[in-house]
N, C-alpha and C positions, 0 to 999 in steps of 0.2 A: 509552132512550139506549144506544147502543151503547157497549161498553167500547173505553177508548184502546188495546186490545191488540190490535184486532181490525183497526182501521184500515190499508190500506195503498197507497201505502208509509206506512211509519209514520217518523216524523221526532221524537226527544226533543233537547231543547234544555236546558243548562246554563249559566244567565250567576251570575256570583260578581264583587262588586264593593262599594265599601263607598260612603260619603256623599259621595266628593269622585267619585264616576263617574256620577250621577244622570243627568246628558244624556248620557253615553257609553250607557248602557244603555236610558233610555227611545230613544235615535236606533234604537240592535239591532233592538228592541221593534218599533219600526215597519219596520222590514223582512221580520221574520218573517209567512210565509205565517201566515192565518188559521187553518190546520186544526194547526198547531204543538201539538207536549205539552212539556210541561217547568217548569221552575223559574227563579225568578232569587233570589239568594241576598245581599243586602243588610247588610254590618256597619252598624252605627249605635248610635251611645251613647243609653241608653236614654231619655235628656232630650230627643232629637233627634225633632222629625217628620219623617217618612219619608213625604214625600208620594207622592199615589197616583199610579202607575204606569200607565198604558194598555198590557195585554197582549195578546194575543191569548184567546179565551173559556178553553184547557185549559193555561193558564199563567201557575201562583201565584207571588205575591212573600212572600219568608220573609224577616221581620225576626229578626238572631240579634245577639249581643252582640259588640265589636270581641273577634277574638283565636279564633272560633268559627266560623268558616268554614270553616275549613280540616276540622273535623269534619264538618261539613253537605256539603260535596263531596266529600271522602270517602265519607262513608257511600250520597251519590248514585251516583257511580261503582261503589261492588257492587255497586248494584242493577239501573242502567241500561248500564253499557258493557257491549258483546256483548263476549264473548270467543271468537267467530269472528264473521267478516264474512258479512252479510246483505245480500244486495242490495235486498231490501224492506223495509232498516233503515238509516235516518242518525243519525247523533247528530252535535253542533253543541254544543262549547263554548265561550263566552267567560272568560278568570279575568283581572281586574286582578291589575298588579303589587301596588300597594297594598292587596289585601285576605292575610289570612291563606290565603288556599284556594291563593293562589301556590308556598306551601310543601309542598303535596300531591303526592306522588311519584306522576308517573304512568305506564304499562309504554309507553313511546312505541312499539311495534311495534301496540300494539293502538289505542292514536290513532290514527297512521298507517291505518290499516286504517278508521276512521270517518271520514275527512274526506274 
């Protein structure tokens, strides 16, 4: 198997949303091209099933705790936003209001620059 580094153009994706966004995110879900990488980042109380998602094959769903997202997207953005612009690189975020990832401070010149 080939590594998702190597792919291109290469396209990573970031959805963050918690229990009450379920169809807003599985709707995303089905839009996204098949060859898609990335994460979808789901709060939910740990009582709660999180039923399963239909993603595309190289895009996991993380169950985190309400109030925990906002670490989880974080910690995605060091790893994944370029911090120069690539033309054989997109990145694609979605963050609900209602999740904690909303309160994630992000350098908007460098969004800008991925959309």
């Amino acid at each position: 198997m080939r590594s998702h580094r190597r792919r291109t153009p290469l396209q990573h994706v970031l959805l963050a949303g918690c229990a009450d966004d379920l169809v807003v995110l599985q709707s995303v879900l089905a839009m996204l091209p098949s060859d898609v990488y990335g994460q979808v980042v789901v709060e939910i109380e740990p009582d709660v099933a999180l039923p399963e998602l239909d993603t595309p094959a190289r895009v996991t769903v993380h169950r985190v705790w309400p109030g925990a997202a906002d670490r989880a997207v974080a910690a995605w953005i060091a790893e994944w936003m370029p911090s120069e612009p690539d033309a054989a690189r997109t990145v694609g975020l979605w963050i609900s209001a209602g999740s904690s990832a909303c309160a994630v401070p992000l350098e908007l010149d460098v969004v800008a620059q991925t959309i």
